[in-house]
N, C-alpha and C positions, 0 to 999 in steps of 0.2 A: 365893424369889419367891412360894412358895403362903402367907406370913405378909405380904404387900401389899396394902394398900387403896388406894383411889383418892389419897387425901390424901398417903400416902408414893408412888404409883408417879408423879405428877406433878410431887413437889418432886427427884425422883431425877436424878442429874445427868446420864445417857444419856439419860434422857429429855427436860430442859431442851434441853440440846446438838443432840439430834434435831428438836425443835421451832426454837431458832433457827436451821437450816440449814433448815427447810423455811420458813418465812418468808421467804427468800429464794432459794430453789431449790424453788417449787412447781410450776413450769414445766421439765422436765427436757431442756436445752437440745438444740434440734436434734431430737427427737423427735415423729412424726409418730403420728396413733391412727386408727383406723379403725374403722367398724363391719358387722356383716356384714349380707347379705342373709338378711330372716326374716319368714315371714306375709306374704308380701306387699312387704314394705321391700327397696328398692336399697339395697345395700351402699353406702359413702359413707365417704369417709376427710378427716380434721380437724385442724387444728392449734389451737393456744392459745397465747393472750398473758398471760392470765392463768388462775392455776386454777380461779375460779371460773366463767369462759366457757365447760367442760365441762358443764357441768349444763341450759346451753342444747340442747348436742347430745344430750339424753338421748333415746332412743328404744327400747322395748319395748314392741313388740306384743303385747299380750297379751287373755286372754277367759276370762270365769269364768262359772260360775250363781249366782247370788244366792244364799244359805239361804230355805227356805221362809218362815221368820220374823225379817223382817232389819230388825226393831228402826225401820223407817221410813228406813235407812242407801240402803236399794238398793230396788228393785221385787220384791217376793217372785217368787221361782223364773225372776226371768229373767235373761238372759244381759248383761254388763258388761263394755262395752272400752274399755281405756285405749291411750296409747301416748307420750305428751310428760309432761315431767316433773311440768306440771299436772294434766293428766288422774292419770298415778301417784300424785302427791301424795296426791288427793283421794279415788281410791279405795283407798288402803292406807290413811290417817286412819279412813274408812269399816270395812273391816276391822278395822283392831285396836279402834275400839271395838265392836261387834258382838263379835268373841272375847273382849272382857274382860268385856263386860256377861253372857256366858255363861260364863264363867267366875266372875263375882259370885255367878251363879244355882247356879254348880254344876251346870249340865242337859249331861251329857255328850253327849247325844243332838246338840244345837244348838251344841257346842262341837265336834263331829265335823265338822257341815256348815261351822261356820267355817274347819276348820284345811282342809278340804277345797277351799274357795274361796281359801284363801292361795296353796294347793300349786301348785291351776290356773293363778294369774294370775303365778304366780314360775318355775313348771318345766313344764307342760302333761300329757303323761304322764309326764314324765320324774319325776315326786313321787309317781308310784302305789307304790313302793317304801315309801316314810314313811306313806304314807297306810295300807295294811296294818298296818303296825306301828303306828298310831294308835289300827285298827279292834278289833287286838289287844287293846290297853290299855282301849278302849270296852268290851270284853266283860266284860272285868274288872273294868269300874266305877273304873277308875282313870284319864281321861284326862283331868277336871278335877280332882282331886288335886294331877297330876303336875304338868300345867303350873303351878296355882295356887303349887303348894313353891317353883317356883323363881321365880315372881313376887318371893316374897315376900326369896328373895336379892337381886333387884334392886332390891326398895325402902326397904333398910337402904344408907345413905351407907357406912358403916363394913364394906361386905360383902368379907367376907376370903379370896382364891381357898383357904386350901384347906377352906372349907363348899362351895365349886363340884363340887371332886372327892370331897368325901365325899357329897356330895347323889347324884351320878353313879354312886360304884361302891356304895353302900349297895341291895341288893336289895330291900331293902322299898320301897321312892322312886323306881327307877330307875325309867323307862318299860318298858324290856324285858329285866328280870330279868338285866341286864349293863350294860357300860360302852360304850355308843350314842349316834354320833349324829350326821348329815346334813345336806346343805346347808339340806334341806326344815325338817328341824328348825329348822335356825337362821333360817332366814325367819318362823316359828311365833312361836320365841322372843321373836325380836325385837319380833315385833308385840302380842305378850299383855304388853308390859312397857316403861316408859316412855322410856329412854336407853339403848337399846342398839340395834345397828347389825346388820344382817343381812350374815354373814360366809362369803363365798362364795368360790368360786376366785378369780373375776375382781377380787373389791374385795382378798381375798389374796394375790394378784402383784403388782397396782400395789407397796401397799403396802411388800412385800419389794423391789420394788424401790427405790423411793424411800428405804428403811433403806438398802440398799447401794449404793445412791449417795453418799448421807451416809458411810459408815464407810470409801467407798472415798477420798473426796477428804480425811476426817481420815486418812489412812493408818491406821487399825482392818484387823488382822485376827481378829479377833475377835467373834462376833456376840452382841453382852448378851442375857441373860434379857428385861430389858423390854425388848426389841425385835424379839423373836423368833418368828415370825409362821409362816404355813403359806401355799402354793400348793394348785392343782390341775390336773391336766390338764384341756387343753382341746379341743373340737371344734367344727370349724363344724355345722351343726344339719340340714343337706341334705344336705353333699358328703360329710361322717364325716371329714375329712381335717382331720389337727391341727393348731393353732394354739398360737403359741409363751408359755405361761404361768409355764417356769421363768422367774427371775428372772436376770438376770446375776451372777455370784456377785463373793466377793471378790478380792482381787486374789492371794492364796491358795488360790484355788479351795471357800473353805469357803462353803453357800450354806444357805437356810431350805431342811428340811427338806419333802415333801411332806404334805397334810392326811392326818390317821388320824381313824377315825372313832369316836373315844372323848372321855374329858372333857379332854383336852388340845385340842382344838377347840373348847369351851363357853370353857373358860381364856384361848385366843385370843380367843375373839365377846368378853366382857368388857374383856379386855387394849386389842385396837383403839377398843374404846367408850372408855375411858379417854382413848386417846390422842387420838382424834381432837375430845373435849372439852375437854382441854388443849389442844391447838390452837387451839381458838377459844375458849376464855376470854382467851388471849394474845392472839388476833387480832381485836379485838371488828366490827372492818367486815367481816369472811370470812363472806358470806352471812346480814348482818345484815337483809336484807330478807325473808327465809323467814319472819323471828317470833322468837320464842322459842330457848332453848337445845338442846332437842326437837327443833326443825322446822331449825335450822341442823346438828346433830347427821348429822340423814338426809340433808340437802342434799348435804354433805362425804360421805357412805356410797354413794350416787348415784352423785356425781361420780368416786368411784373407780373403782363398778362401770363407768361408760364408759370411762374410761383404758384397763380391765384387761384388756378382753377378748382383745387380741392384742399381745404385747409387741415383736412383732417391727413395724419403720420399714417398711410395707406394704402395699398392700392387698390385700385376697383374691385380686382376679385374675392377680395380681402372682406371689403366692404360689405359685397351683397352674402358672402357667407355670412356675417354677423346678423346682418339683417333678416336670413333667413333664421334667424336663431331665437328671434327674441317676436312678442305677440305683438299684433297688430296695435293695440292700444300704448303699449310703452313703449315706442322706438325714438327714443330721443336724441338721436343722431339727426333724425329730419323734421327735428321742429314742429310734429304734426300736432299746435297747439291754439288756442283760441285765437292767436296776437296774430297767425298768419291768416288765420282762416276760422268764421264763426262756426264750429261743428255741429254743435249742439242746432244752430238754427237750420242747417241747409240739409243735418239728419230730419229734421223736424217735417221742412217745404219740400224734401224729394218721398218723405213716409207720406203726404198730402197729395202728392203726384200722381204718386206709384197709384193710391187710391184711385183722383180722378182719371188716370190714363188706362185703368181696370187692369190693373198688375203689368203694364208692359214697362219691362225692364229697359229696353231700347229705347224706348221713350222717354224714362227719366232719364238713365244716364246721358243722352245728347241734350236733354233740357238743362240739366247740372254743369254739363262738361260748357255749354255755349253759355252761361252765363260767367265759368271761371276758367276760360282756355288757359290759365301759367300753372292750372292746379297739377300739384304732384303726384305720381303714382300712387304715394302710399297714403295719403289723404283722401285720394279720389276714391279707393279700396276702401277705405275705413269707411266713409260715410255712406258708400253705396253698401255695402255688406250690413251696418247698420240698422239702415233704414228701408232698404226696398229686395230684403231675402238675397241678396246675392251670394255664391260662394267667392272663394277668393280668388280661385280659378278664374271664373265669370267676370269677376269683376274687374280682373287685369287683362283678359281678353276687350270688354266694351271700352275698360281706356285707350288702347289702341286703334281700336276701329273706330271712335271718335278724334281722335288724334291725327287719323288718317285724314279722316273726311273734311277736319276742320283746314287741312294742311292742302288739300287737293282744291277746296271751293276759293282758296286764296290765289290759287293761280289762273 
């Protein structure tokens, strides 16, 4: 697969075969989507007749700063909110030229404040993680380099994954003298470079799902190279309580692996870009009113990102009633099982804690919580209830006041 270019990975016959079943199963029967409550937005649950009707429902609330010097895209230094897929269109068009035109310039300084207004309007804090690692590379005088190198893989037709993973783990190129790399990133990516798609949990679960739908109805147990995608956990963004982003597996039980955060994640950002261009070269009326190959491209990347958010037939409110139904130990809706998280061991070193810190509960739980800040509500409750007397009460109170604290010390 790393000797694949676009031209062999769409004439491939898994991948033919995937595209004619999704031609006609782009609607995955019986399937209900929802979206949640955010900034302001009631949650709100949707069905589709057709796949391109999702792009309608698109909604992200979201709010940036301008770059001081924003090329005449935006109002210098002031604040920009979109939230409909028009509004997003228009100001991520905005954005990625702005970061390319700083990136022409080479001015690392004005290519910091662009990646910095991506991060906002894509993850809010949640991108101040990437954004260090950015500031890092700024100091270094490397962060229009960096990004520029891989431009320039995406603007060779013939670009062959494995320059993607030598670009990645080569120390000299790499952004952070390893093999890195985040949602935030791949929002960056995407936008610094013409036909590629920003490849995140939520557009990585549909996705997997919709492959194993397809392999589940040819009876495949087997999940091919091309088609072999990543997830990520998921959480609602107020309550911390998980939302279902594994994909249903095969009928084997073999399913896409979870996202890692190295170049087999840039390998996938390409891969889907690929595929979901085939898709519409096949499909030439699929979102033929956006424009262009480019603007149909993010249309279909969009519309995934809403499918994906919650895989489970649901809606939130829906959800946390059940939740509230069933014991802390069985809730297997949110995966709370050794594969995500060692329980047993972290019950074990926070019951060791509790001890040396002389029962202060405070103390373990910010010792727990800073060594697994992506842990989930109902994990973090299990093993603190467990292991250091908490009630349940208590213990969903200390996830948030560590949640806070972790949230505030990042800015």
């Amino acid at each position: 697969m790393n000797n694949m270019t676009y031209e062999k990975y769409k004439d491939s016959q898994v991948v033919k075969g995937f595209i004619n079943h999704f031609n006609v199963n782009s609607v995955i029967k019986g399937k209900s989507h929802w979206c949640p409550r955010y900034m302001g937005r009631k949650e709100f649950q949707f069905e589709i007749k057709e796949f391109s009707e999702s792009i309608d429902k698109y909604s992200w609330p979201s709010s940036f700063l301008a770059p001081e010097d924003s090329y005449g895209y935006f109002e210098n230094g002031k604040e920009v909110k979109c939230e409909s897929w028009l509004e997003t269109k228009k100001c991520l068009q905005s954005l990625s030229k702005g970061l390319k035109k700083s990136l022409n310039l080479k001015d690392d300084g004005r290519v910091l404040q662009w990646c910095g207004a991506i991060l906002s309007w894509g993850m809010g804090s949640a991108g101040d993680a990437t954004l260090k690692k950015l500031i890092d590379l700024y100091n270094k005088d490397q962060l229009a380099n960096y990004i520029n190198g891989i431009r320039c893989l995406h603007g060779n037709e013939s670009v062959n994954l494995v320059d993607v993973t030598q670009l990645f783990k080569n120390s000299t190129v790499s952004a952070f003298e390893k093999d890195w790399m985040s949602s935030g990133l791949s929002k960056i990516i995407a936008l610094a470079s013409e036909n590629i798609i920003i490849l995140d949990s939520r557009v990585g679960a549909i996705l997997c799902e919709y492959i194993n739908d397809y392999l589940n109805k040819n009876k495949k147990n087997i999940i091919p190279i091309e088609l072999k995608f990543s997830w990520g956990k998921g959480r609602d963004s107020e309550s911390g309580i998980s939302v279902r982003r594994r994909p249903l597996p095969l009928e084997n039980d073999k399913n896409h692996p979870e996202f890692k955060r190295n170049s087999s994640w840039y390998e996938q950002q390409i891969k889907a870009s690929w595929l979901i261009r085939a898709i519409l070269e096949e499909n030439s009326e699929l979102f033929k009113y956006e424009g262009g190959i480019i603007e149909r491209i993010h249309a279909f990347e969009a519309s995934l990102f809403m499918l994906g958010y919650n895989l489970n037939d649901t809606s939130e409110s829906q959800y946390k009633d059940k939740l509230d139904e069933k014991p802390l130990d069985i809730i297997n809706d949110l995966k709370v099982t050794s594969e995500d998280i060692d329980i047993e061991f972290w019950i074990k070193d926070c019951n060791n804690k509790f001890i040396e810190f002389k029962n202060n509960k405070r103390k373990v739980a910010s010792y727990f919580y800073s060594n697994n800040p992506e842990i989930s509500l109902a994990a973090f409750r299990t093993i603190m209830m467990r292991s250091c007397e908490f009630t349940e009460k208590g213990a969903n109170t200390y996830f948030y006041n560590c949640r806070r604290e972790a949230l505030e010390a990042s800015i």
